[in-house]
N, C-alpha and C positions, 0 to 999 in steps of 0.2 A: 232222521229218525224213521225208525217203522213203521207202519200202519200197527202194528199191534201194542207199540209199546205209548203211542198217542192214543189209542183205544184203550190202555190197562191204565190209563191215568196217567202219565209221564212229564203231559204237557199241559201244564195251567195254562186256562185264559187269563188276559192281562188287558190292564184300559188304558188308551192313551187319550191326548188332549191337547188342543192347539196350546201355544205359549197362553198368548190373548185370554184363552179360556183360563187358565191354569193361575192368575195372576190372585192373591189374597190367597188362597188355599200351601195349606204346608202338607207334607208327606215325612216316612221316614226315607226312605231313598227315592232319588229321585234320575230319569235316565232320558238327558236330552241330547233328540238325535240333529247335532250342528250345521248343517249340510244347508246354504239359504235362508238361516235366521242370521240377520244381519246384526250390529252392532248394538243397538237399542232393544231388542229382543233377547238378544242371549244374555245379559243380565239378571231378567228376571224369571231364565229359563231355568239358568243355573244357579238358584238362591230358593229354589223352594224346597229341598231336603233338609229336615232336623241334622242327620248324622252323616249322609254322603251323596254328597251329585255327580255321578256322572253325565262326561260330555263323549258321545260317539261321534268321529270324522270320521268319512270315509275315503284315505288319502285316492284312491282311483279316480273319485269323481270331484275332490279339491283340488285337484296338479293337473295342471294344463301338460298339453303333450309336449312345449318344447322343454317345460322344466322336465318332465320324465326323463324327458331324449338327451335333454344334458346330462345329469346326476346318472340313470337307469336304472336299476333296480335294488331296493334296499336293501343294504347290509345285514345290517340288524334291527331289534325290535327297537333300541334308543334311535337309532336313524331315521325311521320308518314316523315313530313318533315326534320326531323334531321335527322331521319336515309336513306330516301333516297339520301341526301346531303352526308353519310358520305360515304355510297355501292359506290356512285358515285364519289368519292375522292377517297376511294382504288383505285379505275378501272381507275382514270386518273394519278397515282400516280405509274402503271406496264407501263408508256410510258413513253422514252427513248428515248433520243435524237442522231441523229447519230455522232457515233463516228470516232477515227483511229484505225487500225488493231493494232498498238502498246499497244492503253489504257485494249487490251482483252488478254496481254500478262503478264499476272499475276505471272508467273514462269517459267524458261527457260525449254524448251523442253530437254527430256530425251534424253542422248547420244547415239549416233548410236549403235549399238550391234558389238562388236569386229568380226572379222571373227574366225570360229572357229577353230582349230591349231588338226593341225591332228595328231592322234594317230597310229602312222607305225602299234605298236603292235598288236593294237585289230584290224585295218584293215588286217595283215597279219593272226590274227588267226579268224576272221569273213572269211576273202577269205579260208582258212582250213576247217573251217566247212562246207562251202557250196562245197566244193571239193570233201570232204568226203560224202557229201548226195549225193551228184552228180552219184559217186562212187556207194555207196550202190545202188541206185535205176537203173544204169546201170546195174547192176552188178544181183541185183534182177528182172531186168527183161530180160535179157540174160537168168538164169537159169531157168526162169518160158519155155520160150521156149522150151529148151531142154528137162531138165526132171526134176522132183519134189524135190523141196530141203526135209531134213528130217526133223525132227523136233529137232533136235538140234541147224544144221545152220539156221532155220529160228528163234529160241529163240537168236543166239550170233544176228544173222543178227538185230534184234530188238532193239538187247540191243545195240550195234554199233551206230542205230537212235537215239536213244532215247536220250543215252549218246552227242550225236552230239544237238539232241536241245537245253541241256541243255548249252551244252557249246556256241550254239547259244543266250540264253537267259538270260545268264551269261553278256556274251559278250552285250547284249540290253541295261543288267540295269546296266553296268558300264556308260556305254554311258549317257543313263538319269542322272547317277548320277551326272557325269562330268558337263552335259548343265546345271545343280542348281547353277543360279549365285553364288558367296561367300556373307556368311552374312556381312562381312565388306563393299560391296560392294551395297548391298541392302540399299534403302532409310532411313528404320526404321528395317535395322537389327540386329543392336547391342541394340532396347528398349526391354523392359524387358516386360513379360505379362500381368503385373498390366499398366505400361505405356501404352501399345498398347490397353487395356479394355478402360484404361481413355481417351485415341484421338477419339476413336470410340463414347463413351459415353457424348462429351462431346456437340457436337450440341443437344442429348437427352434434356442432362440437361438446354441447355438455353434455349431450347424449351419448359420444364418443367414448367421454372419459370417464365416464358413471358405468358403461360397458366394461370398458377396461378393468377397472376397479373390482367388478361383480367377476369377471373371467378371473382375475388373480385369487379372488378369494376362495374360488370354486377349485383352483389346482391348487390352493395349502389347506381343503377342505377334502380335496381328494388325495394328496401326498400325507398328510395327516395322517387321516384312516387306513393308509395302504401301510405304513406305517406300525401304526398299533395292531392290525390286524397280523404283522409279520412277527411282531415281536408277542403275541400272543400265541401264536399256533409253532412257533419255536421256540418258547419258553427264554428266548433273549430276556436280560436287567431290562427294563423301561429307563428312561430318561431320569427318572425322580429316581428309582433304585441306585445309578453311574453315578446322580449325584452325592446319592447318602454313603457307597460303600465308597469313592473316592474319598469324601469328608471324614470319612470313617477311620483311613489310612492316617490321614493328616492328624486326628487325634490322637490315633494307637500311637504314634512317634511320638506326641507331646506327652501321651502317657506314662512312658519308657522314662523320657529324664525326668516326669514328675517323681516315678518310683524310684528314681537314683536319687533325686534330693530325699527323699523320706529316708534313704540309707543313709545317707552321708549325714541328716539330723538325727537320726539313732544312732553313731557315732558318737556325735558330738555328745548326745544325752551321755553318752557311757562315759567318756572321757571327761563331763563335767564333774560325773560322781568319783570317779576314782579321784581328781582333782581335791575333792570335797574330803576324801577319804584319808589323804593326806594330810592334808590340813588338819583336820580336826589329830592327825596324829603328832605333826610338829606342834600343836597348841598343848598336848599333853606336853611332850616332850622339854615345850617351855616351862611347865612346871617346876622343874629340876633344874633349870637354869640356875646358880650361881652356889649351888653346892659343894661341898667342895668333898675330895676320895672317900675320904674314911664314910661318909654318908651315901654317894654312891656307891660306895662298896656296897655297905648295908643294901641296900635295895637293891642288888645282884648287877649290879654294874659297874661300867669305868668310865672313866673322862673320854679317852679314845673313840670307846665304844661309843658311847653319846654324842660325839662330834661324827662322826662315820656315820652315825643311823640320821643325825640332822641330817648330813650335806644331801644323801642317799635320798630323803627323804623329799628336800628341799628340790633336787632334782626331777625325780619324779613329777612332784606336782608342777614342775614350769612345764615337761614336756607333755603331760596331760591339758593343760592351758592351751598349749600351742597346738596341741590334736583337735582339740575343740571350736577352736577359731578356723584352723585351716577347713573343720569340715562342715562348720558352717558358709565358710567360703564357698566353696565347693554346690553345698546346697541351694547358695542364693543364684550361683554361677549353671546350676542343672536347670530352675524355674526360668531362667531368660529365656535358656535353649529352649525349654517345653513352649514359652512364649514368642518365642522368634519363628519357630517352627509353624505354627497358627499363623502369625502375621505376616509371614512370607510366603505363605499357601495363597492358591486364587479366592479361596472363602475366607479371606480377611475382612471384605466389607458384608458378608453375609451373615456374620457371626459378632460383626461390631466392635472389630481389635484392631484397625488400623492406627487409628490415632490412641489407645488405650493403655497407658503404664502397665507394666507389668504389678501384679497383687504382690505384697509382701510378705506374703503367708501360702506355705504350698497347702492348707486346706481350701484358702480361697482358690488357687488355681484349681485346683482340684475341681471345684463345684462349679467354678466359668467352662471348665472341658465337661462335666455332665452335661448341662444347659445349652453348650455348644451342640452335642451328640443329639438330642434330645429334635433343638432346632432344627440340626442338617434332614434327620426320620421326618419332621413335618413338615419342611420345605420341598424334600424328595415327593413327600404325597402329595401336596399341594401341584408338584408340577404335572403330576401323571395325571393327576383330578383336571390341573386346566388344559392339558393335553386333549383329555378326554372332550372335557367342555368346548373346546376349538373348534372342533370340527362341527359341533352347531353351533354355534357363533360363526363361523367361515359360511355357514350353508345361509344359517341368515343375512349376512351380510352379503351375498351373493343374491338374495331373492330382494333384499331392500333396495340395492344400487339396479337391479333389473328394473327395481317401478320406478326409478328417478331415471332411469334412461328413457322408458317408456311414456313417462311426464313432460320430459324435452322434448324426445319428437311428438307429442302433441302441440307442446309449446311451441315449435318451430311452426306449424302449420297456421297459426293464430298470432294473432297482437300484431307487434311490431314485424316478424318475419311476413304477416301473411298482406299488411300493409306495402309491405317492401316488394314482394312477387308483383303486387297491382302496380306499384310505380314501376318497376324494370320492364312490365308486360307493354304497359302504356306505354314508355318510350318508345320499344319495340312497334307498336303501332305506331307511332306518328313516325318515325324514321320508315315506316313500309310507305305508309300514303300520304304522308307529307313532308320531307325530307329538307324543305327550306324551313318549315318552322324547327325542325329538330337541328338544324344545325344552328339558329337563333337560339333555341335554348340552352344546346348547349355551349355555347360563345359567351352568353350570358351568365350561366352556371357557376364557369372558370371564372370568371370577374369578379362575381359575389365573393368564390372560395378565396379568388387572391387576394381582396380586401377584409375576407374575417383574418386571413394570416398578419395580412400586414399589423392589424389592430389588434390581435392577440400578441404579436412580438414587440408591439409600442407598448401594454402595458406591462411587460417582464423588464422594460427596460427603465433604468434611474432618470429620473430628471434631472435636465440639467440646472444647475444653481447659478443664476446671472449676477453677478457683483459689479457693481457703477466703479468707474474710476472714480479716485479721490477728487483729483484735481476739474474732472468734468462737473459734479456733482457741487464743488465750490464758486463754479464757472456760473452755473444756473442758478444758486442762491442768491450772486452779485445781484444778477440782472433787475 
């Protein structure tokens, strides 16, 4: 805006107000900006308008760069708005309601460390060594005073120290070796290497598949859109459209023979009345049955005559009978085809005629191909509508399986994996500086594992049922 048009009034001032502030009081609109009010806040951010709340995200600063850098830049206004809807659902969906210190106690705390039990031994030959250095360097520096050792005592003198370190150093990495808790005693000391690979590996892999998962739905969220956007700006049928004018086909054919029965039953109507027509003339005609000339004369007739216009007549109406029947044949024989034609189409279970008799009335078919027609037009929209819908549904399901990837590798860093790195690390240190205990361990290790096997395949296995012989079991009662 101008400087002139902000000076000629253009721009009202406006009040705003923390959520917090805002709580009890109502407005008629109300306009909150989402960006950092967490889960428990937006609630009552967006419930204080009488008639309308808006909510302002601002997707630049809700979308992280790597979701930008996958998706890139939106499409359209529905795209732009799904996905700042959905940054913004992650972000209200890391808020956490307050708990009790108990719900965060997910495993008892590690037992105290035993105190450690003293070794008379090594403290009495550790106090020895330090006696003896003690010694020497007393001893080495008395004679530097006096007079110059030769070069002999100063070689035994040497070897004296030296020997004393080691026995100091001896003395160190028994010690270390001692404070190595026992593998029995370790969490996951007695799992085997393959086991300790798989605890570690194993948030990787649901992290893996949750990736995978979120990558598929984001290329049928991108093929989707690329999609509808093709078939928009080329005026192509959509998907629901191919279905309705395909469906559409299939009933103009059921149409056709439904209009051939409606002929061949106006047929029939005609041929029953002319039938009728007759009739009612041979019932006159019976009037004058057994008259005899001179009386038909009088009434402008002959016997001849009379028999002639019977038989004529009689004829007539059987072959009006048989016109009537055959076109009702005919007609019942049109409604199967209109019927056959639907249930041998692929929208037979769409329309609910697969397993369905055929109506014995072409009004009722009639009004089953309306309702059919009718259905395929809302079936058709419905698909173009979930079409549309897909593509957020695919984005969110893309940004959902991203936080459950992102939850596993957190999870892999902690609990059980992060237990398992501290036992595989440990190993790794005693097999560097101690390599006789590590090969006791693991000696030991394979023992335990071969006898849970053993005892885990003894109880898969049937007992066996011991039966006494007769005759032993008679042998013992004698006695």
């Amino acid at each position: 805006m101008t400087p002139q048009k902000v000076a000629g009034g253009a721009l009202p001032l406006g009040y705003a107000m923390t959520i917090a502030a805002s709580q009890g009081l109502t407005c008629n609109t109300s306009l909150m900006y989402g960006h950092g009010a967490n889960a428990f806040a937006t609630y009552p951010g967006i419930t204080r308008a009488r008639r309308q709340n808006h909510l302002w995200l601002p997707l630049a600063v809700l979308e992280d760069e790597q979701t930008w850098a996958r998706l890139g830049e939106s499409r359209t206004e529905k795209e732009r708005l799904e996905r700042a809807i959905d940054a913004f659902a992650r972000f209200l969906g890391q808020s956490r309601p307050e708990g009790m210190v108990s719900d965060l106690l997910k495993e008892p705390p590690a037992p105290a460390p035993l105190p450690r039990q003293r070794d008379r031994c090594a403290e009495e030959a550790h106090a020895e060594s330090e006696r003896r250095l003690r010694q020497a360097r007393m001893a080495r520096a008395g004679r530097a005073k006096s007079v110059s050792l030769s070069s002999r005592q100063q070689q035994d003198e040497a070897q004296r120290e030296e020997k004393a370190k080691q026995l100091l150093a001896r003395i160190q990495a028994g010690a270390e070796e001692r404070a190595v808790p026992s593998w029995t005693k370790r969490i996951y000391g007695t799992a085997s290497p393959q086991e300790l690979n798989r605890l570690i590996a194993e948030g990787d892999r649901f992290a893996a598949d949750s990736e995978a998962v979120a990558a598929e739905a984001e290329t049928k969220a991108r093929e989707l859109a690329a999609r509808l956007d093709h078939e928009k700006t080329t005026g192509q049928p959509t998907r629901g459209q191919r279905f309705a004018a395909e469906a559409g086909e299939a009933l103009d054919q059921a149409d056709a023979h439904v209009a051939t029965a409606r002929e061949h039953l106006q047929t029939a109507f005609a041929a029953a009345g002319h039938a009728d027509d007759r009739a009612r003339q041979l019932a006159k005609l019976a009037e004058s049955e057994g008259k005899g000339r001179i009386a038909l004369r009088l009434a402008g007739t002959s016997l001849k005559e009379y028999r002639e216009l019977t038989g004529r007549l009689t004829g007539e109406r059987a072959g009006y009978l048989q016109l009537e029947a055959d076109a009702k044949r005919d007609a019942r024989q049109a409604l199967r085809e209109a019927w056959d034609v639907v249930k041998e189409s692929q929208f037979a279970e769409n329309f609910g005629v697969a397993s369905t008799p055929v109506p014995d009335n072409v009004e009722k078919v009639s009004e089953r191909l309306v309702e059919m027609r009718s259905a395929a037009e809302r079936r058709g929209h419905s698909m173009d509508e979930r079409d549309r819908d897909d593509v957020g549904r695919a984005t969110r399901k893309a940004g959902e399986y991203r936080g459950y990837a992102a939850s596993h590798r957190r999870q892999a860093a902690n609990a059980r994996a992060e237990k398992a790195r501290a036992e595989k690390a440990l190993r790794a240190t005693i097999a560097e500086k101690f390599p006789q205990l590590y090969d006791r361990e693991a000696t030991a290790r394979r023992a335990h594992q071969q006898k849970q096997q053993a005892m885990q395949a003894a109880q898969h296995q049937p007992a066996a049922a011991v039966h006494p012989q007769p005759n032993q079991s008679r042998g013992r009662g004698m006695k």
